[in-house]
C-alpha positions in Angstrom: 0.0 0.0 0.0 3.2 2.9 0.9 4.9 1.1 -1.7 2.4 2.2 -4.4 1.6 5.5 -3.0 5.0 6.2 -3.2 5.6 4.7 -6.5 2.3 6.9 -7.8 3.9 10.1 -6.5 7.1 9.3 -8.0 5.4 9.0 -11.6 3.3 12.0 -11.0 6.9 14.1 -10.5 8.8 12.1 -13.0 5.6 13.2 -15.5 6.0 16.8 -15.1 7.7 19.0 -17.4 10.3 20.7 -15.0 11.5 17.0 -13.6 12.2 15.9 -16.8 14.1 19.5 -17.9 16.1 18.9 -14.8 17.2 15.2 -15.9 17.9 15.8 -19.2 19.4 19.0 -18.9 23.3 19.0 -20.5 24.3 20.6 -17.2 21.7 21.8 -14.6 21.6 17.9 -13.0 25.3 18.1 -12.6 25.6 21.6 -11.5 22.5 20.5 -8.5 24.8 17.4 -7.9 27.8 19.1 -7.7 26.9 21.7 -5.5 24.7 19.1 -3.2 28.5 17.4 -3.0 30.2 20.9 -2.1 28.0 21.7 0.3 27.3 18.2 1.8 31.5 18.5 2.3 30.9 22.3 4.4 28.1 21.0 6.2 29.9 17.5 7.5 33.1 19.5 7.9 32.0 21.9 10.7 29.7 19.0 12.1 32.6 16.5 12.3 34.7 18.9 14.2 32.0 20.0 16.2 31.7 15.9 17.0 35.6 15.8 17.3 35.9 18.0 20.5 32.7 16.7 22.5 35.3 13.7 22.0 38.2 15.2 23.3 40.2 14.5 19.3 40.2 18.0 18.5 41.0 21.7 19.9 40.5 20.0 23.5 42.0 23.9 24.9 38.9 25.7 23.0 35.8 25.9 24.9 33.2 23.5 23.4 30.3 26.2 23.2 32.7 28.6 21.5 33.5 26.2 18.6 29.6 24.9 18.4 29.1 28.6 18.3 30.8 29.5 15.7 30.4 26.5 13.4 26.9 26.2 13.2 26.5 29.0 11.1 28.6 27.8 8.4 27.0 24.2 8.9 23.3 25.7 9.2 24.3 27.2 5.7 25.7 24.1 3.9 22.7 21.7 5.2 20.4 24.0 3.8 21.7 24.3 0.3 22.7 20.4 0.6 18.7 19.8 1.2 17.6 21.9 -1.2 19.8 20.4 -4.0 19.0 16.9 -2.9 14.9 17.2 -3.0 15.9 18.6 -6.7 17.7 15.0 -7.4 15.0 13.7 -6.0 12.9 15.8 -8.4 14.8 14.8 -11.2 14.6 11.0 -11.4 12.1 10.3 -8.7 11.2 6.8 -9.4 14.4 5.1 -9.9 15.7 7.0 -6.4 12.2 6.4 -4.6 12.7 2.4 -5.5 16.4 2.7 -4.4 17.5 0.8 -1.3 20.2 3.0 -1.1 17.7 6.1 -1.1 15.8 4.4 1.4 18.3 3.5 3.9 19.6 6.9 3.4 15.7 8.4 4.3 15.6 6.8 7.2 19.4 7.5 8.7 18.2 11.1 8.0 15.5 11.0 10.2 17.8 9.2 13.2 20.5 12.0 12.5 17.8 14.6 13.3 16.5 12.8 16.6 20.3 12.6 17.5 20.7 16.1 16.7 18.2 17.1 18.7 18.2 15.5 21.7 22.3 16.3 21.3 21.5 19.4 21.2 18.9 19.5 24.3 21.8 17.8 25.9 24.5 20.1 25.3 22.9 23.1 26.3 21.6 22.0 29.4 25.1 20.8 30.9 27.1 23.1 28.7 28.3 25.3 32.2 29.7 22.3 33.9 32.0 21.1 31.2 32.6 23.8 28.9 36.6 23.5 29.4 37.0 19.9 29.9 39.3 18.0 27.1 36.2 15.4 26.7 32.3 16.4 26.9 30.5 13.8 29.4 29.2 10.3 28.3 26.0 11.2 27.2 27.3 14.1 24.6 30.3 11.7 23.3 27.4 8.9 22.2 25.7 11.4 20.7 28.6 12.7 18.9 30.0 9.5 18.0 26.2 8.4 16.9 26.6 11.5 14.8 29.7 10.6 13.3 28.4 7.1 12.4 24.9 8.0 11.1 26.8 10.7 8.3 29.0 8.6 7.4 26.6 6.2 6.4 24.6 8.8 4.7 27.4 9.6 2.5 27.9 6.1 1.8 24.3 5.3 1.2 24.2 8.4 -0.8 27.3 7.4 -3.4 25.5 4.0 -3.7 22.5 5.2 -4.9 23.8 5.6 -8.6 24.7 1.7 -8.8 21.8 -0.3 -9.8 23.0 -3.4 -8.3 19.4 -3.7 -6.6 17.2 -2.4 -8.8 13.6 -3.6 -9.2 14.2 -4.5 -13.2 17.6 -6.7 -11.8 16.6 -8.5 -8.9 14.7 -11.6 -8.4 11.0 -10.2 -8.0 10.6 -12.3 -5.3 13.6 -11.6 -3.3 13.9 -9.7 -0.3 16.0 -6.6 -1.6 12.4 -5.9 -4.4 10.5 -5.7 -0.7 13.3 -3.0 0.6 13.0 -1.0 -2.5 9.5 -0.7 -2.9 9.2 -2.5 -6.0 5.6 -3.0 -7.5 5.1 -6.3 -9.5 4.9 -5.4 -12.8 6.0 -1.6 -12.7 9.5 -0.6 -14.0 9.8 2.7 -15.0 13.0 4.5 -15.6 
């Protein structure tokens, strides 16, 4: 039942005129995919540092709130350009990535990097005071940073993977288990 819904949305934006402009433009798609790179690189690189010191592996002699402080600007920037351009390579070819395993894991590591960012966050700024100085953030803010770590990176990775086809619904056994983790419909390839 999701699995068509989605799949019906997916041909509904892959019918429209400005998806298809996008996907067979000679250099718009790779100008979106290039700059959702770019900025996924500024976004990650002021998060990872950020996630370095609450683990004691980076600028342990700088207060913690000064270098969240003055990186979440510059990361605030970068993840909103780097969402932008990826719900336009969404746009673009929305039913080969919305019956992409790779797309899907990625969806929902997303959605546990923003409950870990939150809850960090809550986290941080209630305690903040009593640690501020210390080499290593307590035990509570280093799982969340480490989480964070672990979460992007597999983002990234799930991200890069989504352009192989290696589980495609058109190439795998329709009755296998990786067609039921990509949303396949029996009978429906469209590419």
């Amino acid at each position: 039942m999701l699995n068509e819904l989605v799949y019906d949305f997916a041909i509904w934006l892959d019918d429209s005129a400005w998806s298809t402009l996008l996907h067979e433009s000679y250099y718009m798609y790779n100008w979106v995919e290039s700059i959702h790179v770019l900025t996924l690189i500024v976004c990650l690189g002021m998060l990872f540092m950020i996630d370095l010191r609450m683990l004691g592996y980076a600028l342990p002699n700088i207060p913690a709130s000064n270098i969240a402080q003055r990186l979440n600007a510059p990361m605030l920037v970068g993840f909103t350009v780097m969402f932008i351009t990826g719900i336009l390579l969404f746009y673009a070819v929305p039913v080969r990535s919305s019956q992409s395993v790779w797309f899907r894991l990625k969806m929902a590591l997303l959605v546990a990097c923003a409950v870990n960012a939150y809850l960090f966050h809550k986290r941080m700024n209630e305690s903040v005071a009593s640690w501020d100085n210390n080499a290593k953030a307590p035990k509570r803010i280093r799982m969340g940073a480490a989480l964070s770590l672990g979460f992007w990176s597999l983002v990234v990775i799930c991200g890069r993977f989504i352009a192989y086809d290696w589980f495609d619904c058109e190439y795998t056994d329709p009755n296998s288990f990786s067609q039921f983790l990509s949303g396949c419909i029996a009978g429906q390839t469209r590419y």
